[in-house]
Backbone bond lengths (Angstrom), bond angles and torsions (degrees), N, CA, C in turn:
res aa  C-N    CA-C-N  psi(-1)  N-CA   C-N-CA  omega(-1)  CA-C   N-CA-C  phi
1 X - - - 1.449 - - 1.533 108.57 -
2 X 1.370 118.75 122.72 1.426 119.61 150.64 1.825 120.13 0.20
3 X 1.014 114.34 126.20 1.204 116.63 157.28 1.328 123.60 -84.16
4 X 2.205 118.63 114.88 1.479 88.47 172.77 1.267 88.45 -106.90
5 X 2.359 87.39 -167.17 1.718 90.85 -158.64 1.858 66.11 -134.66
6 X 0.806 134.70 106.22 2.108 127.52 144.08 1.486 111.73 -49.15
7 X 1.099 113.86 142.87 1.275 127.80 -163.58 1.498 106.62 -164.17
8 X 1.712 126.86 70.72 1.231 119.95 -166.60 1.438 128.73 41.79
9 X 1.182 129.54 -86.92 1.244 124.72 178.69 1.209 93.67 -138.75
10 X 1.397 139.13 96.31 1.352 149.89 -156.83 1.961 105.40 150.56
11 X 0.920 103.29 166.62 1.408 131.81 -179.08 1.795 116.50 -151.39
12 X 1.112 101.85 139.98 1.822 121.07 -178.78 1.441 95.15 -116.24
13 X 1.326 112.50 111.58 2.143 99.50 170.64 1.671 91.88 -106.89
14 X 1.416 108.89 154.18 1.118 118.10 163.29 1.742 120.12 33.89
15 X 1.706 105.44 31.98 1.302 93.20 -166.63 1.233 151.19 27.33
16 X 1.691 105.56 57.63 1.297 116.44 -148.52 1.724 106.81 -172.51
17 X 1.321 106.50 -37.11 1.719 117.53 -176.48 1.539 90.78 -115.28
18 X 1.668 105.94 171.77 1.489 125.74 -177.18 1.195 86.64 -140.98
19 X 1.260 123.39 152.69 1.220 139.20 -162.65 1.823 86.37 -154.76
20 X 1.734 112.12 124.89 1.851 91.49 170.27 1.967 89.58 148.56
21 X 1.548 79.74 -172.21 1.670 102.21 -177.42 1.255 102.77 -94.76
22 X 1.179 128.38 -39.49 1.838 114.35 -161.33 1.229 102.81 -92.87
23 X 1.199 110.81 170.88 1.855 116.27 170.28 1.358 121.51 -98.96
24 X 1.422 129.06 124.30 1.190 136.32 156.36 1.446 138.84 -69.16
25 X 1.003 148.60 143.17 1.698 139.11 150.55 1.189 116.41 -86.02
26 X 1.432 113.06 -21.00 1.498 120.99 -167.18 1.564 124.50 -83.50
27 X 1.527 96.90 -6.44 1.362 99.50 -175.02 1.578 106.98 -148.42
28 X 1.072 141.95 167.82 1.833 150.43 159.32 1.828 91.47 -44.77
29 X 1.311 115.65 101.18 1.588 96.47 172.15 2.059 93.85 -100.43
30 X 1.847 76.71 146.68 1.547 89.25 178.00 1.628 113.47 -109.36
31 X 1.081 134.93 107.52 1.703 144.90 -145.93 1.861 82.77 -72.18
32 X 1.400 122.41 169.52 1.305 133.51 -144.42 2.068 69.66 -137.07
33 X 0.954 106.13 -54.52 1.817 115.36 -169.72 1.523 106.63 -128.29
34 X 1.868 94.89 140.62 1.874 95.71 -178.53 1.569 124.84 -43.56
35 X 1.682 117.70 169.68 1.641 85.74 166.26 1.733 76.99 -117.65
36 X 1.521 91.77 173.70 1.584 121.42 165.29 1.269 105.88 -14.50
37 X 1.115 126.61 -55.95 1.616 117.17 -158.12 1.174 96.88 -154.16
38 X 1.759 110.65 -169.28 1.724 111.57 174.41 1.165 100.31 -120.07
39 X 1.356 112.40 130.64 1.621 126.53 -156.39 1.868 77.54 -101.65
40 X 1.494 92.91 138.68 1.349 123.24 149.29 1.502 143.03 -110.27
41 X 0.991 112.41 -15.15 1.335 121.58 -176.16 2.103 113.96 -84.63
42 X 1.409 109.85 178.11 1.667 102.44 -148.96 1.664 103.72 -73.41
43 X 1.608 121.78 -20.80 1.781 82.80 -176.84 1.726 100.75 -93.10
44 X 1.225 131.29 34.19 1.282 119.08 155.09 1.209 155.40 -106.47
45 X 1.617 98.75 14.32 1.354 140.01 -178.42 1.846 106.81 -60.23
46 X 1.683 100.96 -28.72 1.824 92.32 178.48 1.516 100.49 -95.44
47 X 1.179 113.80 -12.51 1.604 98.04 -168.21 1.741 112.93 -114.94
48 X 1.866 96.31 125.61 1.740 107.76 -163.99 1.640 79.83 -98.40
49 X 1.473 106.24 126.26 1.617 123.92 169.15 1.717 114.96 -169.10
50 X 1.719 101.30 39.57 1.455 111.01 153.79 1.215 111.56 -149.47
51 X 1.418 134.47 127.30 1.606 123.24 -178.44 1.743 119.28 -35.51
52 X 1.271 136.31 152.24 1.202 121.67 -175.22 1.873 95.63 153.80
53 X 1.467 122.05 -168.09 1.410 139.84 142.47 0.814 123.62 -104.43
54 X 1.445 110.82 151.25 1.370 110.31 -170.28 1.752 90.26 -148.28
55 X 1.340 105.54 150.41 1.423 132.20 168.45 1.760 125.00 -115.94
56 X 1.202 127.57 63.46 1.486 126.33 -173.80 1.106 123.89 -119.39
57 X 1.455 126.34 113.35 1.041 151.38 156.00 1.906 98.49 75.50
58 X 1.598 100.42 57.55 1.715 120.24 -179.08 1.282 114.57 49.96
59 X 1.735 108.24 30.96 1.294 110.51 154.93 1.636 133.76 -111.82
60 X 0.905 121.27 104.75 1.403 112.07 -166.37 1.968 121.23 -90.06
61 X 1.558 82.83 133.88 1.584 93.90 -162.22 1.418 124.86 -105.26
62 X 0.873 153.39 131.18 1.449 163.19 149.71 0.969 116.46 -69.60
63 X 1.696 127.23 85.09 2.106 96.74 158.59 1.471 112.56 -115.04
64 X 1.602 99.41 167.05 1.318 96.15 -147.46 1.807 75.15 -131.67
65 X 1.582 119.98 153.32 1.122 113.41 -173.49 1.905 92.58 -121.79
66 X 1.072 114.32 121.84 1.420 115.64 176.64 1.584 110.00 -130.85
67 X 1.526 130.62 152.14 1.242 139.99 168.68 1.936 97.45 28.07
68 X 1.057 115.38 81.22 1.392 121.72 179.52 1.968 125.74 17.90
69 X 1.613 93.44 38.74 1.512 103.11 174.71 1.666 95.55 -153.04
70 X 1.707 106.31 137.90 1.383 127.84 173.84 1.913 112.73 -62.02
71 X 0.877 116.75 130.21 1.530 119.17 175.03 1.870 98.64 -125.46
72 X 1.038 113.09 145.97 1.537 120.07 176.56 1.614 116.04 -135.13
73 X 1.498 114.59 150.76 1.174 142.77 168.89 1.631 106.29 -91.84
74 X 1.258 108.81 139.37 1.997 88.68 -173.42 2.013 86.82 -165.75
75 X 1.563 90.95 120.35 1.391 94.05 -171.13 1.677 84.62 -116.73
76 X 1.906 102.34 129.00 1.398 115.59 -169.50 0.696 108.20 -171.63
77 X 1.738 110.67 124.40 1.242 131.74 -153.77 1.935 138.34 19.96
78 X 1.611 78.49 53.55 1.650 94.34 165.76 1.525 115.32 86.16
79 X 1.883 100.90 20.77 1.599 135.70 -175.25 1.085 131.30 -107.91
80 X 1.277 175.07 69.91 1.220 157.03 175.73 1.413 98.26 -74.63
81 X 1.969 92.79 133.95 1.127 133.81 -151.95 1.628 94.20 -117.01
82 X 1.365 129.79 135.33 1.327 127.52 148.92 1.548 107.55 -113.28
83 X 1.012 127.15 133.23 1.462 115.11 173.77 2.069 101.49 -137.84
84 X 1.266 104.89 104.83 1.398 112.42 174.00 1.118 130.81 -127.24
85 X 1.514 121.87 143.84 1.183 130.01 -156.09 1.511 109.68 -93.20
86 X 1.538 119.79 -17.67 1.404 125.10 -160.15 1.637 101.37 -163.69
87 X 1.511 108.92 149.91 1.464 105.72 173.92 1.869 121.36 -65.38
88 X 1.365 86.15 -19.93 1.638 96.32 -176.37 1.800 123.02 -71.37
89 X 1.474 95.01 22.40 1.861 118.93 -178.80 1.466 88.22 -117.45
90 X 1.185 134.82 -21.89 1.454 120.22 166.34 1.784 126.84 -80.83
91 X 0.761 72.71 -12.91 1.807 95.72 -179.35 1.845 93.30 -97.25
92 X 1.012 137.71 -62.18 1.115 129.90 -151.64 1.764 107.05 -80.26
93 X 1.541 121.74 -3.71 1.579 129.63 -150.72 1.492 87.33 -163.84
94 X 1.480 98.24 124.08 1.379 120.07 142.30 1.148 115.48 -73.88
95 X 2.050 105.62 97.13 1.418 111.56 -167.41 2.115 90.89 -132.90
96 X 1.478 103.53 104.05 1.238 111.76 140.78 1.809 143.61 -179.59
97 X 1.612 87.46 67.15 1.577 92.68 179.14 1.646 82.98 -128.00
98 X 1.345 120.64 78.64 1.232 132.05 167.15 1.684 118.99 -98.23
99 X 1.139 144.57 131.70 1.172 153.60 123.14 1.336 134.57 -8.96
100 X 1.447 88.48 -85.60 2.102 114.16 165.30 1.744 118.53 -121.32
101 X 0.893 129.37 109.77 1.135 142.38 148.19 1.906 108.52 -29.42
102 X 1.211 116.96 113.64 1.438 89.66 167.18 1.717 91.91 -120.88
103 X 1.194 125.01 145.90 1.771 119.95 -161.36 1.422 101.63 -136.90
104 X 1.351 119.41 150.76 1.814 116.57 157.77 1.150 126.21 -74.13
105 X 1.507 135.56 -27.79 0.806 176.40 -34.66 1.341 155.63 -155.52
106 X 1.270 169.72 -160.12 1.512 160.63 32.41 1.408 100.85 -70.56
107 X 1.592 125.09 -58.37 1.384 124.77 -173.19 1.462 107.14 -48.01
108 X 0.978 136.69 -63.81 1.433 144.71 -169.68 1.437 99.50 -48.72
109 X 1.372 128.65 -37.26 1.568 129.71 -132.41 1.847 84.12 -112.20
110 X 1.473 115.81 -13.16 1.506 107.74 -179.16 1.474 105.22 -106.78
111 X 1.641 105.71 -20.77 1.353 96.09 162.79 1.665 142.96 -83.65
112 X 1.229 84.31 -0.82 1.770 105.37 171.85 1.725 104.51 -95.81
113 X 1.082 114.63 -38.27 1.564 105.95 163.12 1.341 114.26 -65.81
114 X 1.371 128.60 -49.03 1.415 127.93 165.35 1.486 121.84 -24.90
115 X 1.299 99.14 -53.12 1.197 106.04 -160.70 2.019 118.78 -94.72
116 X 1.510 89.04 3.55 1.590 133.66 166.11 1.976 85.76 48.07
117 X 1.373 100.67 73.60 0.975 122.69 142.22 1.652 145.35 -76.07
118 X 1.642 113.76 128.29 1.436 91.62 -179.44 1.694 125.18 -97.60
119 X 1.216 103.16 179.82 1.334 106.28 -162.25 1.983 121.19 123.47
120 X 1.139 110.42 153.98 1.506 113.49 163.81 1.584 108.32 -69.16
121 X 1.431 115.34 142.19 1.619 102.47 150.55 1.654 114.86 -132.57
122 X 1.383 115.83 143.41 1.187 144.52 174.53 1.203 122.38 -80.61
123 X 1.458 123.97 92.80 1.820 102.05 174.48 1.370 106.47 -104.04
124 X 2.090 100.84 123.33 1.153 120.51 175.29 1.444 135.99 -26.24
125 X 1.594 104.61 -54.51 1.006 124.81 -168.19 1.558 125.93 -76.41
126 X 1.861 99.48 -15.20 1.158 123.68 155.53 1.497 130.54 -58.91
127 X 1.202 85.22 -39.32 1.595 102.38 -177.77 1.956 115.79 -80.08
128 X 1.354 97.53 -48.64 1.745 93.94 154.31 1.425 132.63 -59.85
129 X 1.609 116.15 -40.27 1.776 111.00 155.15 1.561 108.20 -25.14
130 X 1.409 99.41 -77.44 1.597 123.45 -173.02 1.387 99.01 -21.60
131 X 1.019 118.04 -63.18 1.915 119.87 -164.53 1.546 100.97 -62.22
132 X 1.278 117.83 -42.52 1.586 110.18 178.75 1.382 125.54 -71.00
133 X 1.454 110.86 -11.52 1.520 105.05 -168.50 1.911 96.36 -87.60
């Protein structure tokens, strides 16, 4: 399973992705919400923040744009990755040859059992409590 890392309101996957609000160079950042447009030019090659595929640095990406928040598919290192923000990425994507679940969640995390999905699931937000207690 993926390694995560909580980081206040941020996420570290696999030491390798960003998951969050701020921008990185240091890592694949994965945008939380679309941006304006689809940037082409050279420093935007690490950062996925318009629905589409993406191929960077032998990671392969899925985003999926649902109810005005990014959800992604992310196959890494010999993983498929779901990482969603809302149930309304299940509805919008035929999503289930998953691995790990990564979720915001309880709703998300009962609707993937609902829907007796396989895979582990992770709720994020669980995992940031954790660091505060």
């Amino acid at each position: 399973m993926i390694k995560v890392e909580p980081h206040n309101w941020w996420f570290l996957l696999g030491g390798k992705l960003f998951f969050g609000e701020e921008w990185t160079d240091e890592h694949i950042f994965l945008a939380k919400a679309k941006g304006d447009v689809m940037k082409y030019w050279a420093n935007a090659f690490s950062r996925v923040d318009f629905p589409g595929e993406y191929d960077i640095d032998s990671v392969w990406i899925k985003c999926i744009d649902a109810w005005s928040a990014l959800h992604y598919i992310i196959s890494f290192e010999w993983e498929t990755i779901a990482l969603l923000q809302a149930v309304s990425a299940l509805e919008k994507a035929n999503i289930d040859w998953i691995d790990t679940w990564l979720v915001m969640n309880d709703e998300v995390k009962t609707e993937i059992e609902n829907l007796e999905l396989e895979g582990d699931v992770v709720v994020l937000w669980a995992e940031i409590e954790a660091t505060w207690e």
